[in-house]
C-alpha positions, 0 to 999 in steps of 0.5 A: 315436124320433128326437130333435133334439137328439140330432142338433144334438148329434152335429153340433156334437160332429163340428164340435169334433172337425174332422170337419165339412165346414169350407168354407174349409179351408186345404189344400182349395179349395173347388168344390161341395158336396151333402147328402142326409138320409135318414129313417125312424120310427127311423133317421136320417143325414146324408151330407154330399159336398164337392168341393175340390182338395187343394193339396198335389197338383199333378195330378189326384189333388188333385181329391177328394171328401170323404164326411162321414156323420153318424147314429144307424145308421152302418155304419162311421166316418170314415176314409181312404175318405171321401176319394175322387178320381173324376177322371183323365187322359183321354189324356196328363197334364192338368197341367204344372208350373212349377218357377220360380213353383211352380205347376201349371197346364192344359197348353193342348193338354188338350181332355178330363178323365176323371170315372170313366168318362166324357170330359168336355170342356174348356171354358177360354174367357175368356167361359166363366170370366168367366160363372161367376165365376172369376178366374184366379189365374195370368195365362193359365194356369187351375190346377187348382182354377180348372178345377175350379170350371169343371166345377160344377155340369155335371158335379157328379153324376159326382162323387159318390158312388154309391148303391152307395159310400153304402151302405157307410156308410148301410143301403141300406134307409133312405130319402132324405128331403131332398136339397139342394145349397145351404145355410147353412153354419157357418163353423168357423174363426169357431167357429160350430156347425151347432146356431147355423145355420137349415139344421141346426135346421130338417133336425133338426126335421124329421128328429124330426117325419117332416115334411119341409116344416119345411125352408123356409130363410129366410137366402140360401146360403152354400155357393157356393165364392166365399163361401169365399176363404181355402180352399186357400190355406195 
């Protein structure tokens, strides 16, 4: 028997304990993000996927995919392997640094970046990143987080994680019930819990009942990255 408040408590008990995904963590900008909630008769788990850029990097391992699992049927906990970095050097290094201002940023002749196995093309026209939103930081010069909000949602699906790294964590037998890219998320640093937000109490509901169509959100997203100013910026 699945029970809502044991979710809503094992949620808010990793949120207290800072193993919740905290949007506007100060060492993480924040890019994109992923849920995928899997159910049967008696089991349930929440993977939750963040993509950010560690600030404390200067090269392309700063971009990092972060694995947040929650459930009653975890096959191992929260440790080092959540963190995963997908993304690489396609030809020569993708980042210079500027020693006088302390800041990494695209080397202009850069046209590729790898995501696992695959050469992703470099989009760094002005219009481009006018389009989606992202200012950049530096004058003329797009940091590494700016290039990462500049590859979602296109490339997104390379960087998760695969069926193969989930189920190391979650039993592959156990089916996927709900998959959302957007949701209302607690903001962690106001002391919000996620037993306080829509999303998490109708997922916890319907994850009690079998009955997806309990998820019908009435409040608009918070997720996007532009909701989320103060990540990465200690």
């Amino acid at each position: 028997m699945i029970s809502r408040e044991e979710i809503l408590s094992q949620l808010d008990k990793e949120a207290k304990n800072y193993t919740f995904p905290m949007l506007d963590h100060g060492y993480y900008y924040h890019g994109d993000q992923k849920m995928v909630v899997f159910r049967d008769e008696s089991r349930w788990a929440i993977l939750i996927e963040i993509f950010a850029f560690n600030n404390h990097d200067y090269d392309v391992n700063g971009f990092t995919t972060i694995a947040y699992f929650y459930g009653n049927c975890l096959l191992k906990g929260y440790d080092n392997d959540n963190f995963n970095c997908f993304v690489s050097d396609s030809d020569t290094e993708s980042f210079l640094y500027d020693d006088e201002n302390y800041i990494p940023y695209l080397d202009s002749n850069v046209k590729t970046i790898k995501i696992r196995d695959k050469i992703i093309p470099l989009n760094t026209d002005p219009d481009f990143l006018k389009h989606k939103q992202i200012d950049l930081e530096y004058s003329n010069r797009i940091a590494p987080w700016d290039l990462m909000r500049s590859l979602v949602p296109e490339y997104s699906d390379h960087i998760w994680l695969t069926n193969t790294e989930i189920s190391l964590s979650i039993p592959s037998d156990l089916p996927i019930f709900l998959e959302l890219n957007e949701w209302l998320h607690p903001d962690l640093a106001d002391n919000q819990l996620p037993s306080e937000m829509e999303t998490f109490i109708q997922i916890a509901e319907a994850l009690a009942t079998g009955n997806k169509a309990l998820y019908k959100p009435t409040v608009v997203p918070n997720t996007h990255w532009e909701y989320w100013p103060e990540g990465g910026t200690l």
